[in-house]
BADO-987420 format. One record per residue: residue in three letters; residue number from 1; x, y, z of N, C-alpha, C in turn. Coordinates in steps of 0.05 Angstrom, whole numbers, always signed. Layout:
BEGIN
ALA,NUM,X,Y,Z,X,Y,Z,X,Y,Z
...
END
This chain:
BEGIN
UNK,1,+2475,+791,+767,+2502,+800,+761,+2510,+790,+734
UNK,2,+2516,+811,+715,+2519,+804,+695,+2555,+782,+695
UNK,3,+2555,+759,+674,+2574,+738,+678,+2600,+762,+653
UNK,4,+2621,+749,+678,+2642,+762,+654,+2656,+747,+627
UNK,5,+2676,+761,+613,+2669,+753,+579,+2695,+736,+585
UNK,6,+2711,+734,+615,+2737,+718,+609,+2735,+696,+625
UNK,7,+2750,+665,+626,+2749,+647,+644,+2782,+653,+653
UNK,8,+2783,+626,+680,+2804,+629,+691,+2813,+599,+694
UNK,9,+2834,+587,+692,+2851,+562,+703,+2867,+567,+728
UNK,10,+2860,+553,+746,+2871,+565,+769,+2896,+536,+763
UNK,11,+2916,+544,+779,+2946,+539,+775,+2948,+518,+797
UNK,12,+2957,+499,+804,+2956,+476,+816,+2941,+472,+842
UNK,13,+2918,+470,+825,+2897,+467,+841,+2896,+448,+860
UNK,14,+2908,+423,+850,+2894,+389,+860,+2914,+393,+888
UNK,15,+2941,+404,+888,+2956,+404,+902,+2944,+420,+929
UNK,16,+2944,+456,+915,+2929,+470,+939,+2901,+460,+953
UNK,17,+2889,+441,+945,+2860,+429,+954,+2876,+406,+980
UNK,18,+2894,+394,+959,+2913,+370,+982,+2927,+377,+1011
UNK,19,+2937,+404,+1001,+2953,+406,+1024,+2948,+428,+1043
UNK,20,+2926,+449,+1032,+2922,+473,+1048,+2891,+469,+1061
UNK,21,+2873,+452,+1045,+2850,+449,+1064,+2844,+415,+1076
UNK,22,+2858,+430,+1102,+2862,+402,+1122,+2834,+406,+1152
UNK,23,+2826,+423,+1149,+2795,+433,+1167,+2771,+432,+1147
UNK,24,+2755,+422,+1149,+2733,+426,+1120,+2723,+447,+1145
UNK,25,+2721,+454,+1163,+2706,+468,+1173,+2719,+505,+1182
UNK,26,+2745,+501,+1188,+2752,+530,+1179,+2745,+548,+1169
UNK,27,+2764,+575,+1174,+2772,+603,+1171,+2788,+592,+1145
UNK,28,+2785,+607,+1109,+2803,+601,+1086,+2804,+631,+1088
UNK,29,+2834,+630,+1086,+2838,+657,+1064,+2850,+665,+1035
UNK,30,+2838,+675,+1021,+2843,+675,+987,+2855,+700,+999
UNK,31,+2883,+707,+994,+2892,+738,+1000,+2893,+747,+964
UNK,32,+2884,+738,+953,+2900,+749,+923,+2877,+726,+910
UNK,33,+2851,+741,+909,+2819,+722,+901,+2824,+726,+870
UNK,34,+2830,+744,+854,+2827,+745,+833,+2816,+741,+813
UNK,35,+2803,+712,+796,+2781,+710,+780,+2765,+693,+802
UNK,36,+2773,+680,+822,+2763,+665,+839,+2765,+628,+828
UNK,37,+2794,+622,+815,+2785,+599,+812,+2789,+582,+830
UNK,38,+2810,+580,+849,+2825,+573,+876,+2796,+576,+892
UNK,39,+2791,+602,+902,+2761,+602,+913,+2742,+591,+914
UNK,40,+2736,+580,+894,+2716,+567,+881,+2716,+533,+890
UNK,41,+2743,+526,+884,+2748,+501,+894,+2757,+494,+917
UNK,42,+2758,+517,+930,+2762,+508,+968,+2732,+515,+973
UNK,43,+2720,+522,+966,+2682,+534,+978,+2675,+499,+975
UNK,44,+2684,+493,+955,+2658,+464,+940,+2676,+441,+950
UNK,45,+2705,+447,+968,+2719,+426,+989,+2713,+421,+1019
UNK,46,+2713,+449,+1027,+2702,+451,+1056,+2672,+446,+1060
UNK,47,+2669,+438,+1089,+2650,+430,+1098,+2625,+465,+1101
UNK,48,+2603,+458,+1097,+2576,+480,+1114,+2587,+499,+1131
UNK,49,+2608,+495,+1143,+2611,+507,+1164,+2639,+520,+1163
UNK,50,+2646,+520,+1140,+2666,+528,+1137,+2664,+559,+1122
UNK,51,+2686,+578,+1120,+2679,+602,+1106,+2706,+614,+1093
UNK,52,+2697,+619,+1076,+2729,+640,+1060,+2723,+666,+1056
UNK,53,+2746,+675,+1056,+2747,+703,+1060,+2770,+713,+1023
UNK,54,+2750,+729,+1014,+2775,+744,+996,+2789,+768,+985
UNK,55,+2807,+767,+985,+2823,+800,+993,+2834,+805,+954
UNK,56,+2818,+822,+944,+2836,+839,+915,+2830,+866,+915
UNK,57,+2853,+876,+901,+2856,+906,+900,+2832,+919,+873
UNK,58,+2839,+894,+856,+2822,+898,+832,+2790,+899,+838
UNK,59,+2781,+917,+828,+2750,+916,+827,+2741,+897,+812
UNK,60,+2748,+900,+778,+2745,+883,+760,+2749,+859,+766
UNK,61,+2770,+848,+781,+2772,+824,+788,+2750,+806,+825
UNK,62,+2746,+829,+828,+2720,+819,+851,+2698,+824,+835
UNK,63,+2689,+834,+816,+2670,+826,+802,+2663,+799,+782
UNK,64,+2687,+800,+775,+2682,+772,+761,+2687,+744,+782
UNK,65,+2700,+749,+810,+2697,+726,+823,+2671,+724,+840
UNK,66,+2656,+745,+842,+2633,+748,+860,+2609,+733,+835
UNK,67,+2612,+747,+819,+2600,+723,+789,+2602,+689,+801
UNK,68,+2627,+683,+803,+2633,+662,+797,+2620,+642,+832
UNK,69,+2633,+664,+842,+2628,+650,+872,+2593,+660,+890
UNK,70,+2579,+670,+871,+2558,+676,+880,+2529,+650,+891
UNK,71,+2542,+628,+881,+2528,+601,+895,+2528,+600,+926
UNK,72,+2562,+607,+940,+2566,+605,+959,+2571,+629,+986
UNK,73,+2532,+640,+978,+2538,+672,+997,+2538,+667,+1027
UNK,74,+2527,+656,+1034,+2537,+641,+1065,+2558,+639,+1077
UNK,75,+2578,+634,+1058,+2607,+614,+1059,+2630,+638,+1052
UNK,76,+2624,+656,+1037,+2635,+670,+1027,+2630,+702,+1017
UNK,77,+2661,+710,+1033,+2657,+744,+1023,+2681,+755,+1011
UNK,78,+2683,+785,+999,+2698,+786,+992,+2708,+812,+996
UNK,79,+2725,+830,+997,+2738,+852,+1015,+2763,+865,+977
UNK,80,+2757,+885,+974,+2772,+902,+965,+2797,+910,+978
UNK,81,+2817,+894,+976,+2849,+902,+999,+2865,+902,+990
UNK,82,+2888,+910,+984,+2914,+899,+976,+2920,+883,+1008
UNK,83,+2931,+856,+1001,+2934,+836,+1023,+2967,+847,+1038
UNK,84,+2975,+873,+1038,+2997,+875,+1058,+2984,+891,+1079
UNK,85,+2953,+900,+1068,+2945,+903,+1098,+2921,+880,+1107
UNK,86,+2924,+859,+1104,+2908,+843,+1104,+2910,+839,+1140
UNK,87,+2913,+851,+1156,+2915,+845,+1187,+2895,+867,+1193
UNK,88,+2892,+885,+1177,+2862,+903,+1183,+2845,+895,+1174
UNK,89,+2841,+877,+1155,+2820,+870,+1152,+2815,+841,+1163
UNK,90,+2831,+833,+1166,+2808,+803,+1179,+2815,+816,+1214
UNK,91,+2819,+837,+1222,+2808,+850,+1248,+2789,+851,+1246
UNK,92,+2782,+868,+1225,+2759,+883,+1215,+2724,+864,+1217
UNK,93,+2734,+849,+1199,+2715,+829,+1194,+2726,+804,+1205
UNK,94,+2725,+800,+1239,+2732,+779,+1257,+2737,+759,+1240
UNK,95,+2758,+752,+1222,+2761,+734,+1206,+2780,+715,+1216
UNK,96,+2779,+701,+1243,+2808,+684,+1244,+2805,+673,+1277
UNK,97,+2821,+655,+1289,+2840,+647,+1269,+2829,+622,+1240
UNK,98,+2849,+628,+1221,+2856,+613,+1195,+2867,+586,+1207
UNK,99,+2852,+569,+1180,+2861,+539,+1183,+2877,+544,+1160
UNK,100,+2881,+562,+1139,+2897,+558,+1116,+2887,+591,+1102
UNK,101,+2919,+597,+1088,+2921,+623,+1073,+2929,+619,+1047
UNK,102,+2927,+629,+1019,+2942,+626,+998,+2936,+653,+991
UNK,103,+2964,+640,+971,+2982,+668,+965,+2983,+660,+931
UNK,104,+2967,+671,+911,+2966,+663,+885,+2980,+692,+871
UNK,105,+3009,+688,+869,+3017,+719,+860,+3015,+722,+827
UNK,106,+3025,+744,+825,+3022,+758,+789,+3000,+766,+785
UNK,107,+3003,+772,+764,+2974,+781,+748,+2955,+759,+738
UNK,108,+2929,+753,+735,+2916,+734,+721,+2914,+737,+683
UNK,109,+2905,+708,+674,+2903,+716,+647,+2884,+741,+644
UNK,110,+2864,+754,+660,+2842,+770,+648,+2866,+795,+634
UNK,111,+2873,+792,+656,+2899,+831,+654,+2917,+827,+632
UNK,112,+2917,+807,+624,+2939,+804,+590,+2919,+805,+572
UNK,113,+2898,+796,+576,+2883,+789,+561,+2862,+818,+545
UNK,114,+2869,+836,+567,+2845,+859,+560,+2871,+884,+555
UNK,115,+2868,+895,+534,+2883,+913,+515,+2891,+938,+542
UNK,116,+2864,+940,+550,+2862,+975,+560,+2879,+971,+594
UNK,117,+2888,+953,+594,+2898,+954,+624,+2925,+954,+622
UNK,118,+2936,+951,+592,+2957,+956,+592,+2983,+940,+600
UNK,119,+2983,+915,+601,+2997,+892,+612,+3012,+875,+588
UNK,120,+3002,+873,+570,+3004,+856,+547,+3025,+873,+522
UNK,121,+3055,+871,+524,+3067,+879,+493,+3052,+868,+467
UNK,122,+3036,+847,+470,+3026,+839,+442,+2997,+848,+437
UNK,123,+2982,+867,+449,+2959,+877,+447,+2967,+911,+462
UNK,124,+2955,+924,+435,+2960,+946,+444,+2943,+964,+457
UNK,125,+2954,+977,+475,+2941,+993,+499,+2960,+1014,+513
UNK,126,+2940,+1034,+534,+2954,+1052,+542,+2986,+1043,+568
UNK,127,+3003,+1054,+570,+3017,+1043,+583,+3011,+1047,+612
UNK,128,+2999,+1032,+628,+2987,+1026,+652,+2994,+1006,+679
UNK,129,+2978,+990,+666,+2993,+961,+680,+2992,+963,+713
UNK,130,+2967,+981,+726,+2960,+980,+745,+2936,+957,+757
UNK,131,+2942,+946,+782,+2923,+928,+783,+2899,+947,+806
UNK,132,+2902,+972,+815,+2889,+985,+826,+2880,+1003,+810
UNK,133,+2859,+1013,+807,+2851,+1038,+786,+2855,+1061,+802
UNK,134,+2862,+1066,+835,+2870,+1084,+852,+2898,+1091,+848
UNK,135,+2910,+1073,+839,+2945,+1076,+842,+2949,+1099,+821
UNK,136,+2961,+1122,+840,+2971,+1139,+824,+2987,+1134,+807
UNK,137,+3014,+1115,+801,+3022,+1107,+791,+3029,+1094,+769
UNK,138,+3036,+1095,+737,+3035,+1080,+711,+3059,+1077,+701
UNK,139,+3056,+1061,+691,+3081,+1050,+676,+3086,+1062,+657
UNK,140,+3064,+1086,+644,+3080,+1115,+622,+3089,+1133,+644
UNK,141,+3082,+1133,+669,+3094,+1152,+681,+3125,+1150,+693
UNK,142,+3138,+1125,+688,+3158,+1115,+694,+3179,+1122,+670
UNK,143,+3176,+1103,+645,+3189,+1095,+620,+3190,+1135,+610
UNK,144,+3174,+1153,+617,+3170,+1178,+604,+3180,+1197,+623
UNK,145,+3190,+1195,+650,+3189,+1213,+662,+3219,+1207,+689
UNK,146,+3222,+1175,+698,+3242,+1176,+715,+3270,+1180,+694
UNK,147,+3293,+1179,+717,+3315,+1182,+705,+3322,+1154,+685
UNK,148,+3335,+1159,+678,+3358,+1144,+661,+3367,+1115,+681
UNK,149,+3380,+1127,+699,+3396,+1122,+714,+3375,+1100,+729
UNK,150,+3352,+1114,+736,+3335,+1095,+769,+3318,+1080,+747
UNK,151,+3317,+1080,+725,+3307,+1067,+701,+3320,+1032,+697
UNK,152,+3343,+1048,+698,+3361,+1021,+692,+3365,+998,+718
UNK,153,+3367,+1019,+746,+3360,+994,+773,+3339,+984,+769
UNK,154,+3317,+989,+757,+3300,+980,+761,+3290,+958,+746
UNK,155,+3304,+958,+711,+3298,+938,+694,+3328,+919,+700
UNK,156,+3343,+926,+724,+3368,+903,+728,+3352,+889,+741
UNK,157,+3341,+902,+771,+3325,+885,+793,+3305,+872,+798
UNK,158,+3282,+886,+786,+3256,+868,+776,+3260,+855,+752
UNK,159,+3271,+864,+738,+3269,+843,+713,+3296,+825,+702
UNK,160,+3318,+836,+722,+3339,+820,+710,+3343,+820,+681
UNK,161,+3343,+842,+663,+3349,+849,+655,+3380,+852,+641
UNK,162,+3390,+843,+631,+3419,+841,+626,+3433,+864,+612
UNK,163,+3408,+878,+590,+3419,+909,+577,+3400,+935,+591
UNK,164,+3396,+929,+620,+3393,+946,+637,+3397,+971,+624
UNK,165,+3418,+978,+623,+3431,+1003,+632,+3432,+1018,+601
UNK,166,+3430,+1001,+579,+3422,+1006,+554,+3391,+1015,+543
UNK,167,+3375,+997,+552,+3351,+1002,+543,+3344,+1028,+562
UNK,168,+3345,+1029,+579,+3346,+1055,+599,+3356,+1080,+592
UNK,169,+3386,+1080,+577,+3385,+1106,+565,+3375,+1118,+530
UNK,170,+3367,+1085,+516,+3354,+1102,+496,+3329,+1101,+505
UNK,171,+3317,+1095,+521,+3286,+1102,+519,+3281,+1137,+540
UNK,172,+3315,+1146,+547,+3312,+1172,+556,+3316,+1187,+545
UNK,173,+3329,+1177,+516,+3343,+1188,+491,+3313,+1193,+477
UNK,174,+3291,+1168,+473,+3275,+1175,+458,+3257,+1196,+458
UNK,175,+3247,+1196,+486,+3224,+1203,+495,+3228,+1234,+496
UNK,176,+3257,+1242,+495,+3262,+1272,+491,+3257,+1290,+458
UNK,177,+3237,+1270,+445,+3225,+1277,+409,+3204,+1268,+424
UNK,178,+3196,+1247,+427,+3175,+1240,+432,+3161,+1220,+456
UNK,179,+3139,+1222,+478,+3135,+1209,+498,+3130,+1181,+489
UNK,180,+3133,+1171,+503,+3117,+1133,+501,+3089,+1140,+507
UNK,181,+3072,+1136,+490,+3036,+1129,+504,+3029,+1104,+493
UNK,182,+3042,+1074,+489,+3026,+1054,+480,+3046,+1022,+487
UNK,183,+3027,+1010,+498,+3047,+985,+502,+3063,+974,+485
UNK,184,+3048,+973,+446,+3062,+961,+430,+3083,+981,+417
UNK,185,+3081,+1009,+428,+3111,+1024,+409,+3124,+1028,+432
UNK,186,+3125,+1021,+463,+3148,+1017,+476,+3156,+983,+479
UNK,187,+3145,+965,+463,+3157,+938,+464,+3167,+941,+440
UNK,188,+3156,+950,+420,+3168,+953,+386,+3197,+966,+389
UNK,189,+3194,+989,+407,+3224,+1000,+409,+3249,+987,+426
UNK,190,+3237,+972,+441,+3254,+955,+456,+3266,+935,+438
UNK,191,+3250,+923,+425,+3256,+900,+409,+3284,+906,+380
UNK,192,+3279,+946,+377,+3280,+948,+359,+3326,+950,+373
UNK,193,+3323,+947,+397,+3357,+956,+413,+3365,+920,+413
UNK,194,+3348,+904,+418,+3363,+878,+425,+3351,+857,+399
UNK,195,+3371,+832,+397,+3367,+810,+383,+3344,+802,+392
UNK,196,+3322,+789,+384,+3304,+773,+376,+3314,+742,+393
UNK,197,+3303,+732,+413,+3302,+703,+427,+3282,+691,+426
UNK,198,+3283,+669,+447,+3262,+663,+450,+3229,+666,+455
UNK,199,+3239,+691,+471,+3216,+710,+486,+3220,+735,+471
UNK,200,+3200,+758,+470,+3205,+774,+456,+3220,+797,+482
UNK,201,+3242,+816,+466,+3254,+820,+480,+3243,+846,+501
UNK,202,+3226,+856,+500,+3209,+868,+521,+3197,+857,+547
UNK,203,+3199,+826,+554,+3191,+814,+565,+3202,+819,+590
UNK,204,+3226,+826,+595,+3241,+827,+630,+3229,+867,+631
UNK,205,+3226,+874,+614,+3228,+901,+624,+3196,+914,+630
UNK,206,+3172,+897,+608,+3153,+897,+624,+3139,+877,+645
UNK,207,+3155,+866,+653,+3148,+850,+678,+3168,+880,+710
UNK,208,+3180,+886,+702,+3195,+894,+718,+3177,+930,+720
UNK,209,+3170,+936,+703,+3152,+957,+703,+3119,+952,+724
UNK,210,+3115,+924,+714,+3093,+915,+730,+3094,+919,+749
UNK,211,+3117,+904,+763,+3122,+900,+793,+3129,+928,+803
UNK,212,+3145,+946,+797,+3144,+974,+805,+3114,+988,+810
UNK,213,+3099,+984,+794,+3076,+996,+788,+3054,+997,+811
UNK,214,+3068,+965,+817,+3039,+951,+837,+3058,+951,+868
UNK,215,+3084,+945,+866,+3102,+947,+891,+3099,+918,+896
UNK,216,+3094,+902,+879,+3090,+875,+886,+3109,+864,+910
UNK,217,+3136,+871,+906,+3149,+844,+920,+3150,+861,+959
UNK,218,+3153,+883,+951,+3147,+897,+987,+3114,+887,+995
UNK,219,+3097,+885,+978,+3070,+886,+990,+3075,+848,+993
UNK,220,+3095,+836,+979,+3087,+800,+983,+3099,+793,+1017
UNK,221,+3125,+822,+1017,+3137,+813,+1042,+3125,+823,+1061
UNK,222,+3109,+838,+1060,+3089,+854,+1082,+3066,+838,+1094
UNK,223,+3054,+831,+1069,+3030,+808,+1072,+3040,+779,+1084
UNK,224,+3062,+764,+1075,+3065,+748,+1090,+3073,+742,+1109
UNK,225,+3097,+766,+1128,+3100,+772,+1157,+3075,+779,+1166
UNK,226,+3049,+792,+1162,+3030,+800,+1171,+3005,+780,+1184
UNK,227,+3008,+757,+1156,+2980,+742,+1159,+2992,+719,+1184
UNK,228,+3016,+717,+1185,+3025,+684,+1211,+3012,+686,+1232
UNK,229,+3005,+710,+1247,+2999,+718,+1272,+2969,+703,+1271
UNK,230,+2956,+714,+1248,+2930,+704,+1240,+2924,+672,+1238
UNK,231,+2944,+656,+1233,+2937,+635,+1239,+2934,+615,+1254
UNK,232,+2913,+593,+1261,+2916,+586,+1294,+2945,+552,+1285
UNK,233,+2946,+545,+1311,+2966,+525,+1306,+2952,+497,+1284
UNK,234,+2963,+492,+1272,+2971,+477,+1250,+2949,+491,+1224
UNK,235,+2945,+518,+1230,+2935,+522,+1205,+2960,+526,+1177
UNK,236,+2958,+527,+1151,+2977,+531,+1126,+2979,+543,+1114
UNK,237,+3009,+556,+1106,+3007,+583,+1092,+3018,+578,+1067
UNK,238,+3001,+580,+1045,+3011,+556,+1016,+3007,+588,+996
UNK,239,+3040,+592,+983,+3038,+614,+957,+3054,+605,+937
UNK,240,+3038,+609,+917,+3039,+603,+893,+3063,+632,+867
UNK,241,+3091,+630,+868,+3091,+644,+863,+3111,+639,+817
UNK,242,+3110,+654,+804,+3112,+657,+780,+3136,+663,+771
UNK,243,+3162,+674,+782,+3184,+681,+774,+3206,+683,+803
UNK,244,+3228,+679,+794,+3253,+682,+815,+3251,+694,+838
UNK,245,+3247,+730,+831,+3246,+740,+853,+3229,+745,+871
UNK,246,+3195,+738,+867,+3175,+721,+894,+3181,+704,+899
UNK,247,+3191,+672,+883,+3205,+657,+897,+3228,+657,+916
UNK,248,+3246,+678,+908,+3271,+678,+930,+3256,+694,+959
UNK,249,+3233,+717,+959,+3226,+728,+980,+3207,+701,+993
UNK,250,+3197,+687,+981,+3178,+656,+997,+3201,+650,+1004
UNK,251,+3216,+630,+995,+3235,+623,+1000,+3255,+630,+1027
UNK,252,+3254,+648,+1038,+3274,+661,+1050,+3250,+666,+1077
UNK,253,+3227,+687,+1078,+3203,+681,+1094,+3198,+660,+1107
UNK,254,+3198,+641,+1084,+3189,+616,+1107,+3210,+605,+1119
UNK,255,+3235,+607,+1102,+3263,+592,+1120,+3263,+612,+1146
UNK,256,+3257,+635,+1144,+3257,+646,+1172,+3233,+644,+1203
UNK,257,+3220,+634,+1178,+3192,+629,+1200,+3205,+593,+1207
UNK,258,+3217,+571,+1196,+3221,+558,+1208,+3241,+553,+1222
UNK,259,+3265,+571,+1215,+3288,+579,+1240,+3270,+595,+1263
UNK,260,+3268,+603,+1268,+3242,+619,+1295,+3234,+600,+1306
UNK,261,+3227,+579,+1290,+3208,+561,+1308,+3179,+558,+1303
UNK,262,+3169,+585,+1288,+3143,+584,+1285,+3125,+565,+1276
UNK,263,+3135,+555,+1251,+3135,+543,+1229,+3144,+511,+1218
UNK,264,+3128,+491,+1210,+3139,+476,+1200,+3145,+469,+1171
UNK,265,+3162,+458,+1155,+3159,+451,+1127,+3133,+430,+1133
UNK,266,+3119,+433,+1106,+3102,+402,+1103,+3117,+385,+1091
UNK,267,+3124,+370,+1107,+3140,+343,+1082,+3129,+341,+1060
UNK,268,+3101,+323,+1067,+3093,+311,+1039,+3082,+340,+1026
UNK,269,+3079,+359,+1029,+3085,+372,+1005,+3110,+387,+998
UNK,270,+3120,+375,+998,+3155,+376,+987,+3175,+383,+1001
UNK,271,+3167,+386,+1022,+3192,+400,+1049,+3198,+432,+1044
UNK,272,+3221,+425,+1042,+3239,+451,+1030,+3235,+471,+1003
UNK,273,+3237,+444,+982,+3230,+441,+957,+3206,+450,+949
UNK,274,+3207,+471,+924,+3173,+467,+919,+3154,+455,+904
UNK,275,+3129,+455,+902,+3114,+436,+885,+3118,+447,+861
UNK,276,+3120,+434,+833,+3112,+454,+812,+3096,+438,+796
UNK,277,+3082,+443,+771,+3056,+421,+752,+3061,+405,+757
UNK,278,+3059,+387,+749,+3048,+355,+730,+3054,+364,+701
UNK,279,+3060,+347,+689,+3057,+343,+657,+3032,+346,+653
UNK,280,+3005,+331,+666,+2991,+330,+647,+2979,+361,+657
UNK,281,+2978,+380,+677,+2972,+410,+675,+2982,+420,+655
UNK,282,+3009,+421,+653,+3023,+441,+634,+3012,+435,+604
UNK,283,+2996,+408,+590,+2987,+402,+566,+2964,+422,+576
UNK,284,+2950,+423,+596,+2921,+438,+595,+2929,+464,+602
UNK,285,+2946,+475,+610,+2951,+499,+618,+2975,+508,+611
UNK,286,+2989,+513,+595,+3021,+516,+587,+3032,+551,+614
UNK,287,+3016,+560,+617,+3026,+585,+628,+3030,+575,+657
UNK,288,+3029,+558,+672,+3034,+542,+691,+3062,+544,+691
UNK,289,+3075,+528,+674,+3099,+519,+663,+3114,+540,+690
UNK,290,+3117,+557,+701,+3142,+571,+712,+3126,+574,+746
UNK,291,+3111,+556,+751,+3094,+556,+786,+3107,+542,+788
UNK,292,+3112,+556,+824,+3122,+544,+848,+3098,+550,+875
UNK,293,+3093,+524,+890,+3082,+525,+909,+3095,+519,+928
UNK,294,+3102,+528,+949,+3104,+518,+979,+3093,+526,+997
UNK,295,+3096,+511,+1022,+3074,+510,+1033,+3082,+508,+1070
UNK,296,+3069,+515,+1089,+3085,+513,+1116,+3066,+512,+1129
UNK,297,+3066,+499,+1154,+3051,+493,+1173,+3051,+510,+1199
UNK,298,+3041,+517,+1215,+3044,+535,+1238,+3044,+523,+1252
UNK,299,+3066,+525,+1279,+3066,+504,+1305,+3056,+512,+1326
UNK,300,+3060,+543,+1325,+3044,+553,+1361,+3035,+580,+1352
END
């Protein structure tokens, strides 16, 4: 298997190794395997007898973790899924019960990193930004084609957005001379309606196009009501998530799984609260900088 041209830093690793693999001999599940670097380091934690299972939509991205994780074919497989149907597949492939699940959301660096997938305002590419190559769905077919109007809920809601309702009607204004086909002349034009900050100012509106694209935050709440059932008592359901609004749906999931009863907070990994770097990660990893992990225990 030919090795791929990108690496990966998996995001608080030392923590997810601490608190989610408490069986060296377990059922792991990677629901969101991605370059495989999390994978990688629960295979080379657990005991012989232990096995992981991993669930991505991406091809490209089970190729480069099957690269990576190909030492451990015994121990490890890997399943093409989006993880909100992840209850058919570890049916499927008698995968359970789980001593521990993680939930590593967003995109990885590969998908900013590669022009043609369309993710990246600072590398130019077609406007895409799908993590399935099946998904009918693109982010030119949105910015070029929905209303005005369902334009602007959408860069309020996923992206929080504050000139919503602005950038929304000149880019319905534009596109009636001419369509959007490229990531860097619909961030160039965005940039060209708002002041200049910190971030460049395309940043809430293609994150918010992402998440439309992929249905991220329905598929996070689908997948994590789905996988509990799957786990046996005191196994852990630890996700890692990148911005506000996966944190407010973790957030709210697990407070409901531990009002139920289901569910416990782990104290020592932060209770309520969630984990986020270390200083000294964020010197080796600066894109860390905005992780949250929490983490919950199953009681019955």
């Amino acid at each position: 298997m030919e090795k791929p041209a990108y690496e990966h830093q998996p995001v608080l690793l030392d923590e997810v190794l601490r608190f989610l693999v408490t069986e060296p001999a377990g059922f792991y599940l990677d629901a969101t395997l991605g370059l495989g670097g999390h994978a990688e380091a629960i295979l080379r934690t657990i005991s012989a007898q232990g096995q992981l299972l991993g669930l991505d939509m991406d091809p490209e991205a089970l190729h480069a973790a099957g690269h990576r994780l190909q030492a451990h074919p015994g121990q490890f497989r890997a399943v093409r899924a989006n993880f909100r149907t992840l209850g058919q597949v570890l049916e499927s492939e008698k995968f359970f019960p789980l001593a521990g699940a993680l939930f590593d959301l967003g995109v990885s660096s590969m998908h900013f990193e590669k022009p043609e997938r369309g993710f990246s305002f600072e590398r130019e590419g077609p406007l895409d930004m799908r993590l399935a190559p099946d998904n009918p769905l693109t982010a030119g077919m949105i910015v070029n084609n929905w209303p005005a109007e369902q334009m602007a809920l959408l860069f309020k809601e996923f992206g929080e957005e504050p000139a919503a309702g602005r950038i929304a009607r000149a880019l319905a204004q534009r596109r009636l001379e001419k369509l959007f086909s490229t990531t860097t002349e619909l961030a160039d034009f965005i940039a060209s309606l708002l002041p200049r900050g910190r971030t460049h100012p395309a940043t809430r509106v293609f994150m918010a196009l992402r998440i439309a694209v992929n249905a991220e935050l329905e598929n996070l709440t689908r997948g994590l009501e789905s996988v509990l059932p799957y786990l046996r008592r005191g196994g852990r359901l630890a996700v890692i998530s990148f911005h506000s609004l996966e944190d407010r749906i973790v957030k709210n999931i697990f407070s409901s799984f531990v009002e139920q009863g289901s569910c416990r907070y782990v104290e020592e990994a932060g209770g309520k609260s969630p984990l986020t770097p270390a200083a000294a990660e964020l010197v080796r990893n600066p894109r860390a900088r905005s992780a949250k992990l929490r983490i919950v225990e199953k009681l019955s």
